[in-house]
N, C-alpha and C positions, 0 to 999 in steps of 0.2 A: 504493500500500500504506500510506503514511502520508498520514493528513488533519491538519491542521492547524485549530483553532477558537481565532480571534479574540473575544473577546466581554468585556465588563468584569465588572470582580470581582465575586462576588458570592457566595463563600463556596463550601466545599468539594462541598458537596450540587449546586448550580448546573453548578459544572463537569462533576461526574459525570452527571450528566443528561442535559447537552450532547452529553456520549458516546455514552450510552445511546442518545439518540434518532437518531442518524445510525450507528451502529454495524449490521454488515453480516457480521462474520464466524461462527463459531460458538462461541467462546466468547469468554469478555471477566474483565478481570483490574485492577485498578487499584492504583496507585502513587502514596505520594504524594509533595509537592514537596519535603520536608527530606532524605527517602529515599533507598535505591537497593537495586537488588537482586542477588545474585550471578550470573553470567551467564546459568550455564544452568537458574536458577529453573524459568522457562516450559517448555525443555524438560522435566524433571520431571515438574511438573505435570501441562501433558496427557499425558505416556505414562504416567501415573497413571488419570488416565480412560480412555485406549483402551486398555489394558491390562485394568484392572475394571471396565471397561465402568461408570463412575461419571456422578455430573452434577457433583460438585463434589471438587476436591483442595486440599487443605490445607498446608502447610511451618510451621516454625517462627519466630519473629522472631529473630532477633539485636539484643538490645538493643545502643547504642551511646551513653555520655555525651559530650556535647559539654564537660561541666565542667573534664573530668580526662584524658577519651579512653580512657575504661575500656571496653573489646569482650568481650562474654558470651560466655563459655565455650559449646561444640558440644554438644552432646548422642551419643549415640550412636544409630542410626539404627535406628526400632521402624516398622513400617508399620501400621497398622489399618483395616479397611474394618467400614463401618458401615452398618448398614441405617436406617431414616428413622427411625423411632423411638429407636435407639443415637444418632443424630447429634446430632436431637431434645433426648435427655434431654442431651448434654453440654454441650451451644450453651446450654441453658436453667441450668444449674448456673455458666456463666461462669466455670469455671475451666482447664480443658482444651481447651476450644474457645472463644474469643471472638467478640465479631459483628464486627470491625474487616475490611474486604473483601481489604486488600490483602498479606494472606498467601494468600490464594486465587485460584483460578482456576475458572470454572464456566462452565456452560455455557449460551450468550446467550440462549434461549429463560424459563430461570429469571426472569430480567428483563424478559419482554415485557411484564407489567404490573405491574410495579414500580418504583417511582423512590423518588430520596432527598427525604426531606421538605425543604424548604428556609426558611433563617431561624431555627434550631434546631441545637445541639451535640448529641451524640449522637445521630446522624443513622441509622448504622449498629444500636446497637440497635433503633431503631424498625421497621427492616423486616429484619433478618437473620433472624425465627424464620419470615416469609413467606417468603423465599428457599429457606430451606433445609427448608420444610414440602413443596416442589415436589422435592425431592430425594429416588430413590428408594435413593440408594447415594453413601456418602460415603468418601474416601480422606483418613487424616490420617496423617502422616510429620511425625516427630520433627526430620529435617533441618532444622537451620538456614540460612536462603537469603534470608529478607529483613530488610534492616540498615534498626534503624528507630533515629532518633536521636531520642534525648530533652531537650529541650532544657526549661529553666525557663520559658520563656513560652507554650510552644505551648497551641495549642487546648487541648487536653486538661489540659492542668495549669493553665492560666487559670481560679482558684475564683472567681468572683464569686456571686452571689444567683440568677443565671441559670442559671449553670453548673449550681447545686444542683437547681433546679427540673426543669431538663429531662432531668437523671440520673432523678429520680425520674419525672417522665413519661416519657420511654422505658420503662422497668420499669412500670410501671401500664399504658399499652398491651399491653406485649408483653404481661403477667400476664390479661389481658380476653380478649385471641388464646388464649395456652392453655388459658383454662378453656371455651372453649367448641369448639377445635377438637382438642384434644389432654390431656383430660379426666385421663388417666393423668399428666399430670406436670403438672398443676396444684398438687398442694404442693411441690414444686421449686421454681416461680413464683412461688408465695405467699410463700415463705421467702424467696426473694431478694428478692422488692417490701419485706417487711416491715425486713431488713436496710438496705436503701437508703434506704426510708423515714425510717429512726431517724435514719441518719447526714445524710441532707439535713435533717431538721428542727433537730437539732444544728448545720448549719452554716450556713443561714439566721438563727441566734442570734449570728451574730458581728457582723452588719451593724445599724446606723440604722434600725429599724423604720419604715416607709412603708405606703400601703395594700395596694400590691402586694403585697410580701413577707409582710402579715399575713394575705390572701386565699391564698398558697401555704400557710402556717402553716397554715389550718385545712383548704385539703383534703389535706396529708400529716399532717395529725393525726387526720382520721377513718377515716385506715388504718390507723393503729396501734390 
């Protein structure tokens, strides 16, 4: 029931992968290494699916500061099922729904032709609007259940010049995906490319101009 994969590091995409490809059960769920989750997350989850007969279920994160050991207040417990277009528009709005996988649980088939880009941060935007484009019914619950901890270096808070770039290409894919497969929330997309846009051209300005960074400069500047 448990496999175990040996393999050397090679960034957070790589491992998920690893998974994916030898992965056998019907649905799949990932966690990541600073993390943990409340016990009975999973369970949840899927009686969330076989319940609304869903393909993908949702929880909420529980922040957690490593700075101070500050724990985010609960929520009180809302359920909402959503049909592919509702899922659609809130996954794409990025405020309600995020594309980070490991508050979810779905179901493995979602995945049979998809993987995480690898050698790239924001790994998760790039393919969360394909994932959840194959979902005909989505369950999101306000429960708190996965304790994500935040810490000052992690990936995600790590700003360098790269960092910025591949913010903004994540969002410029996904924005290409929905104008042409999901035409109705293409200003959604636009509005959030164009906001991300701003703010990575803005922060691409703090670094040492090089050729790189002035080749990123001009294709998020002829987004704007």
């Amino acid at each position: 029931r448990i496999k175990v994969i040996h393999k050397k590091n090679g960034g957070l995409s790589t491992a998920r992968n690893a998974a994916l490809d030898i992965m056998q059960g019907d649905y799949v769920g990932f966690v990541d290494s600073d993390d943990y989750i409340d016990l009975k997350m999973y369970e949840y989850l899927i009686n969330y699916i076989i319940e609304y007969e869903a393909d993908i279920s949702i929880c909420e994160f529980r922040k957690i500061y490593e700075s101070n050991g500050e724990i985010q207040t609960d929520n009180p417990q809302i359920i909402q099922c959503l049909n592919n277009l509702q899922a659609m528009e809130l996954l794409i709005g990025d405020e309600i729904i995020g594309s980070q996988p490991c508050n979810k649980l779905f179901k493995a088939e979602l995945f049979e032709n998809i993987r995480f880009p690898e050698g790239r941060v924001y790994e998760d935007i790039a393919i969360m609007h394909r994932v959840f484009s194959q979902a005909s019914k989505v369950i999101r619950s306000s429960k708190m259940m996965y304790n994500y901890l935040i810490r000052g270096n992690s990936t995600s808070y790590s700003q360098s010049p790269q960092w910025g770039y591949n913010l903004y290409k994540a969002f410029s894919d996904r924005y290409d995906y929905i104008k042409d497969c999901f035409p109705l929330l293409e200003k959604i997309a636009e509005n959030k490319l164009i906001g991300i846009a701003l703010g990575m051209y803005i922060h691409l300005q703090k670094f040492p101009s090089n050729k790189e960074i002035q080749n990123w400069e001009k294709e998020i500047s002829n987004q704007l």
